[in-house]
N, C-alpha and C positions, 0 to 999 in steps of 0.2 A: 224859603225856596231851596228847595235840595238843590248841591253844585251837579255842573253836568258832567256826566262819563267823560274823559280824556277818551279820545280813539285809542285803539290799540289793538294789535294782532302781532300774533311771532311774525320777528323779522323788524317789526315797526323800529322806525331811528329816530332821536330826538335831539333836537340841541334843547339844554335843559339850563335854567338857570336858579340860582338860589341866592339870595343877601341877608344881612343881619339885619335885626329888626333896632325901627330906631334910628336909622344910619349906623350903627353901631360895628367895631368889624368883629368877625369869626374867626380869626386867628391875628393871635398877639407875639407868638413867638415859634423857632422854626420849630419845637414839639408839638405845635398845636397842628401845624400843616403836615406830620408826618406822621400823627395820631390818624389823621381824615384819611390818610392814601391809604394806614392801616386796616382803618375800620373799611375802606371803601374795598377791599383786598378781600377782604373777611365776605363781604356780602358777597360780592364776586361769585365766590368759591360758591356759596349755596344755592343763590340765584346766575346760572352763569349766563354772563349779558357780555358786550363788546363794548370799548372806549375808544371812538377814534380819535378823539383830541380833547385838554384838559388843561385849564388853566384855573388857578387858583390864586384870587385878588384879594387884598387885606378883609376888606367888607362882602365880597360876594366870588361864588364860582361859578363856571363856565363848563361842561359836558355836553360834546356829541358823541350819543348813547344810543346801539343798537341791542335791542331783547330780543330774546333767545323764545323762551317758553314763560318767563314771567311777567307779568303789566308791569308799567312802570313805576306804580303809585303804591306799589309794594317794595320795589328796590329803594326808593327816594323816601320811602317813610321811613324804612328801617335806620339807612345813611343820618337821613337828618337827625330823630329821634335816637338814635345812639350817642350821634357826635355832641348834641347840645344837652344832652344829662352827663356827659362825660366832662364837659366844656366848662357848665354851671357849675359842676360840683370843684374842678379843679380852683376855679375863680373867686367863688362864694357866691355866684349868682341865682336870682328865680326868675320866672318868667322865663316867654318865649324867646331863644337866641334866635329863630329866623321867623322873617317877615311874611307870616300868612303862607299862602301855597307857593311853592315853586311856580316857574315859568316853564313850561315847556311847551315846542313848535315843532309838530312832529315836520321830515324831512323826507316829502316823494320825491325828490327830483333830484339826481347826480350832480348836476351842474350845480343847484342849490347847499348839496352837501358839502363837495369844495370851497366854497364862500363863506358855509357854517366854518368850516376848517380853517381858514384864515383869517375870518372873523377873530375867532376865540384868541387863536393865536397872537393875534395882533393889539389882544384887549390891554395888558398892560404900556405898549408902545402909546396908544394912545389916551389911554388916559394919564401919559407925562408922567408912567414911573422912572420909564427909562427908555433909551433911546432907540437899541434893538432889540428886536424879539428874542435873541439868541441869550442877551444878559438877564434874562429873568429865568429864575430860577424855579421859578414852581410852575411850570408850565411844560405840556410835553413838545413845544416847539424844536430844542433840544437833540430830542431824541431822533426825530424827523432829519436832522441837517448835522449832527454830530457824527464824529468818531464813539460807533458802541463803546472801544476800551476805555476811552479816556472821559464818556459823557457819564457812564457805570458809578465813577471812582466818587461820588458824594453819596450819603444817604435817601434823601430826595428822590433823586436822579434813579438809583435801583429801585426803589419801591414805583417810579411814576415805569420803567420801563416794563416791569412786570406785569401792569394794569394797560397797556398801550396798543390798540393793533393799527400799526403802519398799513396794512397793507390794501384797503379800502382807497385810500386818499393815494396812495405812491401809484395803482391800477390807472391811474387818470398819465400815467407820461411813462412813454414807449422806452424810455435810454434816460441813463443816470437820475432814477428817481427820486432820490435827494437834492440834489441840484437844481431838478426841472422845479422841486417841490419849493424850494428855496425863491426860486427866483420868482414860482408864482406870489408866493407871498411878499415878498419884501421888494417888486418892482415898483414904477412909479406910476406906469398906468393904471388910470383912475377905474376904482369898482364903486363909485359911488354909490350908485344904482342900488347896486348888489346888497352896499352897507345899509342903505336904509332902508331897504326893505327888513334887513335882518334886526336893526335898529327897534323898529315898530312891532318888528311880532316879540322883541325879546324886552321891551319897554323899558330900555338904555334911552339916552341923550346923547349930546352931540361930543361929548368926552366919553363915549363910551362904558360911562357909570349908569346903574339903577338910577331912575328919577329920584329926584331931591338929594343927590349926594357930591362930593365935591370932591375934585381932583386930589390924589394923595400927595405927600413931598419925598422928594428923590429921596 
């Protein structure tokens, strides 16, 4: 049975998801994660698309992704297919580095896209890498709630802010949108709701990992 068309039209936004195949992770060390923002740079530039938020987890990654004039199944094959012959060969690996197709949930609704946005954000918080969103590093949470000069000053950090547009998600709060942004994400009122709706369309578990995988250590 042939797979079905993803929807898609310019403009379409997705939270997208991709993991290693195997349980296995897709990056092992920080050149592996700064190879992907590279490669993810490159595509960018040809196909140019928007990044509202981006986090990157030992075994899988997290994008909400608005297209411009290209489908999506063209930017995400090139990304994947780049990164895992670039991956393999580094490694000595064969085979598939990612598991089957992407996830992707496209995103009608604003109030839904702010949830993608703190969702993603929030993915290494809870799957117990670390305690705030603000200590993980490969995340563009960061950039959202940082000082530009001083958030700049790692390798990372320039490449993720290059690839990043704030200003989707900051549109949602009238004064000091870093702060407003902050607090929506790291309050204590509960989004349960919100979570597992996004849980279910992005077929995460209750640690916020792809099904069948298991919490990392700090």
């Amino acid at each position: 049975m042939a797979r079905q068309r993803r929807i898609w039209y310019p403009g379409a936004t997705y939270h997208v998801m991709s993991r290693g195949n195997r349980k296995t992770a897709i990056f092992q060390e920080q050149d592996d994660y700064l190879y992907f923002l590279k490669i993810l740079g490159t595509i960018k530039e040809k196909y140019p698309f928007k990044i509202h938020s981006l986090c990157l987890m030992t075994n899988h990654f997290h994008m909400a992704i608005e297209t411009i004039s290209t489908e999506l199944w063209r930017i995400m094959q090139k990304l994947l297919s780049v990164y895992a012959e670039a991956y393999n060969h580094k490694y000595s690996l064969t085979g598939h580095l990612f598991e089957g197709r992407y996830t992707a949930c496209i995103i009608q609704d604003e109030r839904y896209f702010l949830e993608v946005s703190r969702y993603i954000h929030l993915n290494p918080v809870k799957a117990k890498m670390v305690k705030e969103p603000l200590d993980y590093e490969y995340s563009s949470y960061p950039l959202f709630v940082s000082d530009n000069s001083r958030y700049k000053a790692s390798k990372i950090a320039s490449l993720i802010t290059d690839l990043i547009d704030t200003s989707r998600a900051f549109a949602f709060f009238s004064e000091n949108p870093k702060e407003q942004y902050r607090m929506f994400v790291e309050s204590k009122m509960s989004h349960e709701e919100q979570e597992l709706l996004i849980q279910k369309d992005m077929k995460e578990d209750e640690m916020w990992l792809p099904w069948g995988l298991t919490p990392l250590s700090n």
